[in-house]
Structures are given as C-alpha cells and as structure tokens.
N, C-alpha and C positions, 0 to 999 in steps of 0.2 A: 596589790591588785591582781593579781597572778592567781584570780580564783573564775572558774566558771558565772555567768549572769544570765538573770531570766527576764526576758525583754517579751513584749508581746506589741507589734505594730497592725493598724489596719488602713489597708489601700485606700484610697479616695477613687483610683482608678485603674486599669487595666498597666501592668507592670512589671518591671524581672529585680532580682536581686542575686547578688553574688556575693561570697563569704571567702575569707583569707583569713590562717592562725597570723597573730602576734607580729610572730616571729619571723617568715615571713613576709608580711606585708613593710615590717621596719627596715631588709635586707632589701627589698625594691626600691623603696624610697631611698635609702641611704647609696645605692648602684648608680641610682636616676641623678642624682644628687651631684655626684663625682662626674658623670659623662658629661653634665652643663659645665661643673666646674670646667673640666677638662677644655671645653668648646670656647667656653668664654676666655681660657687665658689666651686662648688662640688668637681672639678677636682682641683683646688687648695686646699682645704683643705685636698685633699689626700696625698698630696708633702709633705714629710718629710721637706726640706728643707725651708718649710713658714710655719713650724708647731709654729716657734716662733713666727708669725709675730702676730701684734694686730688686730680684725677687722677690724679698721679702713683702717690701711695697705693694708692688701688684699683686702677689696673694692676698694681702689683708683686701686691695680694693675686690679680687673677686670674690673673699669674701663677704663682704661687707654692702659694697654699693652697686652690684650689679642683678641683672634682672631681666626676663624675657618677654615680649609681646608678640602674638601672633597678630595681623591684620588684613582683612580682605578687602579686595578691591573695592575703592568707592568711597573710604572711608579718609576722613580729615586728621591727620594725626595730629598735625597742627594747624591753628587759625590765623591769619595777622594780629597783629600786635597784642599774640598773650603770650604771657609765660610759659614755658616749657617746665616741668619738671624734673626733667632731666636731660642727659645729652644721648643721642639715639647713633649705635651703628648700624648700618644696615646688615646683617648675616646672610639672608636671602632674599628674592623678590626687586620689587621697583615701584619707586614713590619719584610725583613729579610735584614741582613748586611752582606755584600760579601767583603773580601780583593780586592787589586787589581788584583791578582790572580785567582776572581773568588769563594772560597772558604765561605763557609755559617761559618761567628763566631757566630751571636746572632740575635735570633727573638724579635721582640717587638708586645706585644699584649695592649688589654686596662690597664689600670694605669700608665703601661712601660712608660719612658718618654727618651730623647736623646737628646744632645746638651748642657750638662754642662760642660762637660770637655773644651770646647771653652770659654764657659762662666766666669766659675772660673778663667781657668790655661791660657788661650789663647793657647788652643794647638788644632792644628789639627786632625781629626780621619781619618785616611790613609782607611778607607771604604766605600761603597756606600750601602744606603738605601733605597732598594726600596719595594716597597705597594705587597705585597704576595695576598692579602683579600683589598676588597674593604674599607677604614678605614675614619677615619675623626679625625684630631689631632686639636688640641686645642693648640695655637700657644702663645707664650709670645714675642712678639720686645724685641728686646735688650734695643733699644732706648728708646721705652716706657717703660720697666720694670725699667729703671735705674733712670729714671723721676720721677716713680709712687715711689720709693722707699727711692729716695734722695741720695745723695752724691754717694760712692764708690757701688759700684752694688755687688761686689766679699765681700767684709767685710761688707754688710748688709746681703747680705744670708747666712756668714761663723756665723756670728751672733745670726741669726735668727735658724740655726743651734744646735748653742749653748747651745741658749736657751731650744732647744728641748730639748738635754739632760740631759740638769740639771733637767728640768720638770720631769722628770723619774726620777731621785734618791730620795729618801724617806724623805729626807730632804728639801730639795726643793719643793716636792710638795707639801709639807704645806703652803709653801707662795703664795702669791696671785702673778698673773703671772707679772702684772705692776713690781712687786718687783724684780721677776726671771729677767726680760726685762733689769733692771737697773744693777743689778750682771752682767749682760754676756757683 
C-alpha cells in the first residue's frame, strides 16, 4: 500500500481539512497510546482490589479491558436498576448518586470508583449516577476484565483481595509476594 492515491471529495458544506504523512500520524497515535497506558496503570494500581494482582496481570488488564469516557455535567451515567457495563473509576471530575426518590446518598470524586457491587454479587444499585463536574472515568469491561484475568472474574479479584491483606500482616510481608499469591 506504500504507493501515492488519487481521491477526489466534494463539500456538502463550508469546511477545513488537515493532512499528516503515514508515518507520522501512526508515531502520534502509538505516543497517545502509551501515555493512557501509562495513566491508567496508575488508576489501577490505586484499586485495593488488584493490589494482589502480579504485574504481569495488571498489564494484560490495561491492556485488554480498560477504557476511557469523557462526561459533562448533567449527564446519567447510570440509571436504577440497569446493568452497567462495566466498573467506572473516577480519574477526574464529580458524579452524585440520587435514589429513585431523587434523594443525594453518595458523591464520587477521583480515585472513587462504582460498579463492583454488580460485579462481585450480581446485584443491582436501585441509584442513578449522574456527572455533577465535567469528569472522565476510566472504564474496566466486564468482558474484557474476565478475559484479561482468566477463569472466574468474582474469585480472581476475592483473591487478589486476599492477597492484599495478608500483604499487611507482619508475617507475610516477609515473603516474597509470588509466595503470598500461592497462600491466598
């Protein structure tokens, strides 16, 4: 494909366009690419809940099952009683959770994260989430986190969990964590 093309388009309307070689435009995207990685292991290795996991682990999940939304104030991110399709950290911004009622129970700011209670238990949150502050969450699939994770999704993070805790007791943290990883 490495050969020049002759394209001819015509405006419907008043417009700009802007042009980048190849080469180029594949070295921004691939830059752009690395610095989310980079951001998002961040926001993972904040979650208690993958404080067990191995490096390797967690790369494959940021590879694999994570993901970024921008939202502006106003907006429902979630409804009562539907599914989520995945589990949301907060990275910036502020969302407030209202009953059906109406009724403010809990803000979420950055680190906050929402959506494990579906995840673990399969149970629904009777609330709706919506964006208070312009925010951007950092999205985990379900799909892809259970992939990147292997087998049961709920008894690898009850696990990985686990693991955390042991890590903190004084006995355990003398062992090297490959070791903790096999205990738990």
């Amino acid at each position: 494909y490495n050969t020049g093309r002759a394209s001819s388009l015509v405006a419907k309307c008043a417009g700009s366009v802007w042009g980048v070689n190849g080469t180029i435009f594949r070295q921004v995207l691939h830059e752009h690419a690395k610095s989310h990685y980079q951001e998002n292991r961040h926001v993972l290795d904040q979650l208690s809940m993958f404080e067990g996991l191995s490096s390797k682990k967690k790369e494959r999940v940021g590879q694999l099952a994570l993901f970024t939304e921008i939202y502006e104030p106003g907006v429902v991110v979630k409804q009562c009683g539907n599914n989520l399709a995945a589990v949301y950290v907060v990275k910036s911004g502020k969302l407030v959770a209202h009953t059906a009622a109406g009724r403010e129970v809990q803000t979420f700011a950055a680190g906050d994260s929402f959506g494990w209670r579906q995840l673990m238990y399969g149970e629904l949150e009777d609330i709706d989430i919506m964006v208070s502050e312009r925010c951007e969450l950092v999205g985990m699939g379900l799909g892809p986190l259970e992939r990147a994770l292997g087998g049961s999704l709920a008894t690898c993070l009850m696990r990985s969990y686990a693991v955390s805790i042991l890590r903190k007791t004084h006995v355990f943290a003398l062992l090297p964590p490959r070791h903790v990883r096999k205990i738990a």
